[in-house]
N, C-alpha and C positions, 0 to 999 in steps of 0.2 A: 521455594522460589524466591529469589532474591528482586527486589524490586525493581521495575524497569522504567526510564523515561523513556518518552517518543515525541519527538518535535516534529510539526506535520510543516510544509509547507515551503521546503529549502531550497535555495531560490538561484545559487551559482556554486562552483567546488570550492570557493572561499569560504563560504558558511556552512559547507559540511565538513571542510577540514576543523574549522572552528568548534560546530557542534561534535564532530570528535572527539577534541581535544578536552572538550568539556565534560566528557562523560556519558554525555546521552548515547543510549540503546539504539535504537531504533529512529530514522530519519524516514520522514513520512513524505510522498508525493502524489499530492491528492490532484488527478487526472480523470477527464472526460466525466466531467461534473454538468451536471443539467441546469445550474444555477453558478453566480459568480465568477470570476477571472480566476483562470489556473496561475499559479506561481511561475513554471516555467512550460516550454512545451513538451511534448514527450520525447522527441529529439533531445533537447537541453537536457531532462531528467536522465533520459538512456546514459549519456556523457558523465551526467554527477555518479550515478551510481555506480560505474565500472571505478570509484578512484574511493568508495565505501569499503572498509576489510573490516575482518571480524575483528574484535567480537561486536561491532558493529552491523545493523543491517539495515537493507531497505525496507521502505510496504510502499506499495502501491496502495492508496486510498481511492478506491471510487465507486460511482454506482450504477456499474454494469450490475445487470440481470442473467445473463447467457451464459454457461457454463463453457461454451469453445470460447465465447470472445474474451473473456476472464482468465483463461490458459493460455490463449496466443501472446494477451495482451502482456502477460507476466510474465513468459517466454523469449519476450521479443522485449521487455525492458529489462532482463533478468534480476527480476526480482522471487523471491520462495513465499511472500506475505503476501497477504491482502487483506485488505479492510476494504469490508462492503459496508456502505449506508443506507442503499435503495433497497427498496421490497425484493426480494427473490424468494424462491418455492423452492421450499425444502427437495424436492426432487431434482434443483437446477444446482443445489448444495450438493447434495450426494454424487450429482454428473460431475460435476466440478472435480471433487476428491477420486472420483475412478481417475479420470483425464489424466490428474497429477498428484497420487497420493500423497507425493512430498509436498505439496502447497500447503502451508500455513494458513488458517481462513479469521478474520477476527469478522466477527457479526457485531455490526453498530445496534443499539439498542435505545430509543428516546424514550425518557422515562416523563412518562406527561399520568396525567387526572387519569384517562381513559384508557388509557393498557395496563 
């Protein structure tokens, strides 16, 4: 596996043409977050990502739990990735990958004292 960047957070189609051009993998839009200001809204993101071509790609970054709302939501912004940060149950993992076995799933992981 050849190493990948991911810049999270891309904010108009000028800085993803830019992040393009730069190289980076993966352009991150981290959406329906339970804390802090989204970047753009998912409107705006839908817009960026349709002008994304490979071998670049999207992720939706966010911390839905719900395995339909996860698939609609990545459906409807077409994106194949996702990185979750919230809690979800390994059962609402597995619903997720029936729904859309071609979904990408990155599982956030905080690496603290106590886990």
């Amino acid at each position: 596996m050849k190493n990948l960047i991911q810049i999270a957070g891309v904010i108009d189609k000028e800085e993803a043409e830019m992040l393009m051009n730069a190289g980076v993998d993966y352009l991150g839009f981290p959406l329906r977050l339970p804390v802090n200001k989204e970047d753009s809204t998912e409107e705006e993101a839908a817009e960026i990502i349709k002008i994304i071509t490979p071998p670049h790609r999207a992720v939706l970054i966010t911390y839905l739990n719900n395995a339909e709302e996860i698939v609609e939501f990545c459906r409807r912004l077409n994106v194949n990735i996702v990185q979750l940060h919230g809690k979800i149950s390994g059962e609402e993992l597995e619903k997720t990958k029936l729904l859309n076995p071609a979904l990408e799933i990155f599982k956030s992981l905080v690496v603290a004292e106590n886990n």
